[in-house]
C-alpha positions as CSV (number, residue, x, y, z in Angstrom):
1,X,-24.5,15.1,-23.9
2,X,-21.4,16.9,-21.8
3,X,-23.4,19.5,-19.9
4,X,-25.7,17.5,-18.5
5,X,-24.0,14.1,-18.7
6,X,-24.1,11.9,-15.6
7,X,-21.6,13.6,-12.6
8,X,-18.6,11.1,-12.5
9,X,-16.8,10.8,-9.3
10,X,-13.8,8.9,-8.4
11,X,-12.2,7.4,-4.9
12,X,-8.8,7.8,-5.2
13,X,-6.2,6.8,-2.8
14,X,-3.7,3.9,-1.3
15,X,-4.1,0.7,-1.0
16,X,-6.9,-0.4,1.6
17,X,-7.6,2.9,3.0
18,X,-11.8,2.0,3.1
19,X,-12.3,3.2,-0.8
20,X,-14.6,0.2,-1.4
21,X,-16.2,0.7,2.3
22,X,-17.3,4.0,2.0
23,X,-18.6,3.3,-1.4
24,X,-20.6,0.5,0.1
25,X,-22.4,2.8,3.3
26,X,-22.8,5.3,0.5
27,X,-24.9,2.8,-1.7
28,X,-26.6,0.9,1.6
29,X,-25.1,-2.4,0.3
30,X,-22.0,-3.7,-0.7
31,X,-21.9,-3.7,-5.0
32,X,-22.1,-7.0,-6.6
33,X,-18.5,-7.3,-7.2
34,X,-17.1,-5.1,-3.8
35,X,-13.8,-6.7,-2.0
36,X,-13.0,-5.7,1.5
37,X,-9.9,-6.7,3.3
38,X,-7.3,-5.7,5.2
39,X,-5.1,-5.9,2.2
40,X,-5.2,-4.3,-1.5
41,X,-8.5,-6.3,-2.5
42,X,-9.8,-3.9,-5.3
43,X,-7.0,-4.3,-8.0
44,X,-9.9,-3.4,-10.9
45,X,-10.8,-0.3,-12.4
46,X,-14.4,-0.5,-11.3
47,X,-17.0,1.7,-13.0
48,X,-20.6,1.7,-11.1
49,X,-23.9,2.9,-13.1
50,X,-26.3,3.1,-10.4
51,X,-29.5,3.5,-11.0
52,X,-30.2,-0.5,-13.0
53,X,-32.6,-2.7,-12.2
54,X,-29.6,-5.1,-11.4
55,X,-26.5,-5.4,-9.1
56,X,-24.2,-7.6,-11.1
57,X,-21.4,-7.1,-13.9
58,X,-23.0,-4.9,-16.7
59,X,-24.8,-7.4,-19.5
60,X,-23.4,-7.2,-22.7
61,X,-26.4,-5.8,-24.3
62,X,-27.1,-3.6,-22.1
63,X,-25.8,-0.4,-24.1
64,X,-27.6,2.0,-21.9
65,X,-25.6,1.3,-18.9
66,X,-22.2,0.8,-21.0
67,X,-22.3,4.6,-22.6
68,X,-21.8,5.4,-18.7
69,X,-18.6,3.6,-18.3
70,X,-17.3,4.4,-22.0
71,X,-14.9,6.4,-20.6
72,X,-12.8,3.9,-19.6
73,X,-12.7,2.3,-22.9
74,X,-11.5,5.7,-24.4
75,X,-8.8,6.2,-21.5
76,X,-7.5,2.6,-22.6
77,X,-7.4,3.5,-26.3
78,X,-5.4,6.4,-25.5
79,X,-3.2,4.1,-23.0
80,X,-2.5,1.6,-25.7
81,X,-1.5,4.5,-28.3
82,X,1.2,5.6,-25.4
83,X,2.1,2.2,-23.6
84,X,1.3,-0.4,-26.3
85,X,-0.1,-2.3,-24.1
86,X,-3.9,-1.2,-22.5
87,X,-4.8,-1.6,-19.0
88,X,-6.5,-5.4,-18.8
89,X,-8.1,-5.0,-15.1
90,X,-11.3,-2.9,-15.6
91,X,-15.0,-4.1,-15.2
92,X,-18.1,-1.9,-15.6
93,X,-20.6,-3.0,-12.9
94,X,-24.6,-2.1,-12.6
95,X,-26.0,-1.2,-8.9
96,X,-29.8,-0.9,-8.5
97,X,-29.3,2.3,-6.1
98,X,-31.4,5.1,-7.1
99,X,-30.1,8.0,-4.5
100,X,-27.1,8.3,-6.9
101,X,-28.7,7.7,-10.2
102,X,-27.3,10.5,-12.0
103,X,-23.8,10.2,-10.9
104,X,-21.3,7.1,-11.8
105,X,-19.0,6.0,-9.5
106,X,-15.3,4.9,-9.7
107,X,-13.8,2.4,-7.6
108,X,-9.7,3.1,-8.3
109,X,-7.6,0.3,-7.0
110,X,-4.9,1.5,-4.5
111,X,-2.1,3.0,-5.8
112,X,0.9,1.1,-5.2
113,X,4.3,2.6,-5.7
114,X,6.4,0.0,-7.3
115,X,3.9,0.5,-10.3
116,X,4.3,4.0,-11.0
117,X,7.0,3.4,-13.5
118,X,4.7,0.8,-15.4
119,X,3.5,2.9,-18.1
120,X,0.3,0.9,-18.5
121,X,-1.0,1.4,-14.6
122,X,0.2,4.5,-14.0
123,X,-0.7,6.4,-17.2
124,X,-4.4,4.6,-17.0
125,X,-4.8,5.9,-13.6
126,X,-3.8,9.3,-14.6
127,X,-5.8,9.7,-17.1
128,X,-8.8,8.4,-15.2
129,X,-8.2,11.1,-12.3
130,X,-8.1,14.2,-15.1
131,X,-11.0,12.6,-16.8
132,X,-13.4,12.8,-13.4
133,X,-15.4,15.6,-12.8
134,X,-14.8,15.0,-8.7
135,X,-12.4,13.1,-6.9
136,X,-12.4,11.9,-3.0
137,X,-9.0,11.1,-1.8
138,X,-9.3,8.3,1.1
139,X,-6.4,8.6,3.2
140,X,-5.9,6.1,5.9
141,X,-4.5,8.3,8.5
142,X,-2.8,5.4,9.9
143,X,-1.2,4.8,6.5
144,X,1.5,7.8,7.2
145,X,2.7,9.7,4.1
146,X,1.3,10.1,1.0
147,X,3.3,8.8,-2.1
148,X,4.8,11.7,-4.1
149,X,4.0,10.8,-7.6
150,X,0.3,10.3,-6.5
151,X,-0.3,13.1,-4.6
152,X,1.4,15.1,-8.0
153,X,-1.8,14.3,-10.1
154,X,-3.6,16.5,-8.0
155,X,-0.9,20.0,-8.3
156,X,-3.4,21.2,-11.2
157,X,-6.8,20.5,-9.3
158,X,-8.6,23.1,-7.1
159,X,-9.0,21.7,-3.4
160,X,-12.6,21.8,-3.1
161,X,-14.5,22.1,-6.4
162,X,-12.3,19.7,-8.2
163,X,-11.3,17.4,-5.2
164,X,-11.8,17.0,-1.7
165,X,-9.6,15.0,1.3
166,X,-11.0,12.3,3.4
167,X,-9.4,11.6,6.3
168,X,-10.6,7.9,7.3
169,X,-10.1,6.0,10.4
170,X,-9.8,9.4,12.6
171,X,-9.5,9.9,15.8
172,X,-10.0,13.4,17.2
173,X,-7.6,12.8,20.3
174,X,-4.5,10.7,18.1
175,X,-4.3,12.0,14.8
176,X,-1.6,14.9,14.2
177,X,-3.0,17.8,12.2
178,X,0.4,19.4,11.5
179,X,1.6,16.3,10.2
180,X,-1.5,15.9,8.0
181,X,-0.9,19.7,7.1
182,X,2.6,18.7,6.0
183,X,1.2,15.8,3.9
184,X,-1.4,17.7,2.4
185,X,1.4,20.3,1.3
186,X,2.6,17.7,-1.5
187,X,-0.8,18.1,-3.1
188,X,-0.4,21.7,-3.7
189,X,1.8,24.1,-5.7
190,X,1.6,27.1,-3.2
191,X,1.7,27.3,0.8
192,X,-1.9,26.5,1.9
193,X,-2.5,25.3,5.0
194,X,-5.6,22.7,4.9
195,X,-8.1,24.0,7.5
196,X,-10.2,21.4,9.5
197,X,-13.4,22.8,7.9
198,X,-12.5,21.6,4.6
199,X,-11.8,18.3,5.2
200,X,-13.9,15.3,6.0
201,X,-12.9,13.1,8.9
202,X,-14.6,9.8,8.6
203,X,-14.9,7.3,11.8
204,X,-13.8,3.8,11.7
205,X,-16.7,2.2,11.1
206,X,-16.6,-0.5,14.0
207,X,-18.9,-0.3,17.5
208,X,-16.8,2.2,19.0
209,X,-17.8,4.9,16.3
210,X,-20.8,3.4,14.9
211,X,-22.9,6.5,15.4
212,X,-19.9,9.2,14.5
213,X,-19.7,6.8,11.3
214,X,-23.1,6.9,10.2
215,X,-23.5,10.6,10.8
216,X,-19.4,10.9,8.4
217,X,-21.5,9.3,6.0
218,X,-24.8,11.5,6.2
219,X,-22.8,14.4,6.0
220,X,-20.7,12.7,3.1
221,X,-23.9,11.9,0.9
222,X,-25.3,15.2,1.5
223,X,-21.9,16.5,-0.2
224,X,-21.9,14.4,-3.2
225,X,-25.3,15.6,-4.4
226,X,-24.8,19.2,-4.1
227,X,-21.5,18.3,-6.2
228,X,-24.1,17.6,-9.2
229,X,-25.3,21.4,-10.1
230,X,-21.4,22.3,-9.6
231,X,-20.3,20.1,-12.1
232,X,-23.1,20.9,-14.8
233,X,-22.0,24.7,-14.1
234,X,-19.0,24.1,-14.2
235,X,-19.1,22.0,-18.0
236,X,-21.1,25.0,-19.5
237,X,-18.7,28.2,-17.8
238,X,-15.3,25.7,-19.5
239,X,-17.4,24.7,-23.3
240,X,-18.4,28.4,-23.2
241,X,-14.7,29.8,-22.5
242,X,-14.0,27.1,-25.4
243,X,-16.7,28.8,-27.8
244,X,-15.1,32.3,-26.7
245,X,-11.5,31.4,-27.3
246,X,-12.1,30.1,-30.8
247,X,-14.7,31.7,-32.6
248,X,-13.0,33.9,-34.3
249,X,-10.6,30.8,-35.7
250,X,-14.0,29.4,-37.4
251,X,-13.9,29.0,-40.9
252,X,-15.8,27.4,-44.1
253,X,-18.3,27.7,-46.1
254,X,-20.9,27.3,-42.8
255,X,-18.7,29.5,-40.6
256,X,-21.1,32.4,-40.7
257,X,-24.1,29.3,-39.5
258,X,-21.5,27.9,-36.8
259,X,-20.7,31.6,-35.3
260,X,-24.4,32.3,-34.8
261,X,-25.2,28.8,-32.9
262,X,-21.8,29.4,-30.9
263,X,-23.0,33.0,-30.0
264,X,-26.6,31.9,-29.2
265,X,-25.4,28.8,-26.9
266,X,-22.9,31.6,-25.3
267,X,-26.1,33.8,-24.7
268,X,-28.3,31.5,-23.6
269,X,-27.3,27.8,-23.3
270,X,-24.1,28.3,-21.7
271,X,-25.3,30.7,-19.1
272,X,-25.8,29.4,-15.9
273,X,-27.8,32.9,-15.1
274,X,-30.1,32.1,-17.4
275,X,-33.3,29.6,-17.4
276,X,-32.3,27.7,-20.4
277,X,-34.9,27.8,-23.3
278,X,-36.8,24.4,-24.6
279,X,-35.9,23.8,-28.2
280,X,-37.7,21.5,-30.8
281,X,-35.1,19.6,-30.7
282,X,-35.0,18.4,-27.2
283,X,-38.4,17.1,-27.9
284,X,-36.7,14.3,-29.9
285,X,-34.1,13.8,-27.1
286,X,-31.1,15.9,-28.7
287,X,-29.6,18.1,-26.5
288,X,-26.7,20.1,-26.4
C-alpha cells in the first residue's frame, strides 16, 4: 500500500556526527543493535520497525516486520544489476517503541569519502537517500565541510518537505553561521541562503546542555510526526500527477475499465481535499 505505507525516514550524514544518538533519545533507549563512539561505529545499513513486541534483530519469520525493511532488499537487487556485487552490511532490526509506530527508521552509516568511488557503497547509499520519503542530515558542526559528492545527492531535494538540516553539537556563541551558509550552498542548485528558522540546532547532549538537549529533542519529535500527513499527501498529489500524465497512453482490451478506476481515484482517492470514501474492499484489508 504506497499512500498510506509506513513514513520512512532516514539520518544521513558523516561519520560520527550523533546519527545513532539522536535516534536513541528519539526512541527513549538505545536500539538492540545501536553503536556509539567517538569513531564511525555504525558501518550497517540499519532499518528499524518500531512498533514490535521485541528490540532485537528481526526474526526470520517474522514477515510482518520484514515487508517494512523490503526496501532495502530491492535497493540491493538493483545495486547488484549495476555493481555486480550487492551491499553485504545491512540488518533489519525490531524496536518495541510505539510513539513512532507508523514510521521506519534508517540508520545510514557515515559517509566516508574514500568510498565514494566503490560502486557498491556509494550507489546503495544513493539509492537509499532517493528511496526515503524524509531525510535528516546530522552535521557535526565541529566536523567542518561537508563532502561534495554527498551533499550532491541532495541538489534534486526540496529543503524542508523532502529534507531538513541538523546542526548537532551547537553552540550559539562559537559556531559560524556564514560559514554554515557557505556549506549549506553545496546542497543547493540556486543561491539560497539557509535561515536560522529552518534549521535545527541540537545541544551536545552532555551536563552542560542537558536541558537545551532534551527540549532539541522535544522539538525534533514533534517534527517527525507532523512529517507523516505530508508524506501521505504528498504520495497521492505525485501517483495522481502519474495517473494524469498517462491516461491517455492506456491501452487494451480493459483500457476503457482502467481509465474509469484512474479517473475515479483522481476524483476521489487521490484528493487530499476530499474525505476519502470506504470501499468494500477495504473491508477485506485491500487498499489502494
Amino acid at each position: 500500500n504506497y499512500c498510506s505505507g509506513r513514513v520512512r525516514i532516514a539520518f544521513a550524514g558523516s561519520w560520527s556526527t550523533g546519527k545513532t544518538s539522536i535516534i536513541n533519545a528519539l526512541l527513549g533507549h538505545s536500539y538492540s543493535t545501536a553503536q556509539i563512539a567517538p569513531v564511525p561505529s555504525t558501518d550497517k545499513f540499519i532499518c528499524l520497525s518500531l512498533g514490535a513486541h521485541y528490540s532485537d534483530p528481526i526474526q526470520s519469520d517474522d514477515y510482518e516486520r520484514r515487508k517494512h525493511c523490503d526496501l532495502m532488499s530491492h535497493v540491493n537487487d538493483v545495486t547488484q544489476k549495476m555493481c555486480g556485487n550487492n551491499q553485504p552490511n545491512v540488518l533489519d532490526v525490531a524496536d518495541e517503541n510505539t510513539e513512532f509506530q507508523d514510521f521506519v527508521f534508517f540508520d545510514m552509516p557515515g559517509w566516508q569519502a574514500e568510498y565514494e568511488n566503490d560502486c557498491t557503497y556509494s550507489s546503495f547509499y544513493q539509492q537509499l537517500i532517493e528511496k526515503m520519503d524524509f531525510v535528516y542530515v546530522v552535521w557535526d558542526v565541529n566536523h567542518g565541510k561537508i563532502d561534495d559528492k554527498f551533499a550532491s545527492l541532495f541538489k534534486e531535494k526540496a529543503h524542508g518537505t523532502e529534507y531538513e538540516l541538523i546542526y548537532n553539537r551547537f553552540e550559539e556563541n562559537s559556531s559560524n553561521m556564514a560559514f554554515l551558509n557557505q556549506q549549506y550552498g553545496k546542497m543547493r542548485k540556486g543561491h539560497e541562503i539557509l535561515s536560522e528558522g529552518y534549521i535545527l540546532k541540537l545541544h551536545e547532549n552532555n551536563t552542560k546542555y542537558e536541558k537545551e538537549y532534551q527540549e532539541d529533542i522535544l522539538m525534533l519529535r514533534a517534527k517527525i510526526l507532523s512529517v507523516n500527513q505530508t508524506v501521505h499527501d504528498n504520495r497521492k498529489i505525485s501517483m495522481k500527477e502519474n495517473l494524469v500524465r498517462n491516461r491517455n497512453k492506456t491501452t487494451g482490451i480493459d483500457s476503457l475499465r482502467k481509465v474509469k478506476i484512474g479517473d475515479r481515484l483522481i476524483r476521489e482517492d487521490l484528493n487530499i481535499h476530499v474525505q476519502p470514501k470506504k470501499r468494500l474492499l477495504q473491508l477485506f484489508g485491500i487498499e489502494l
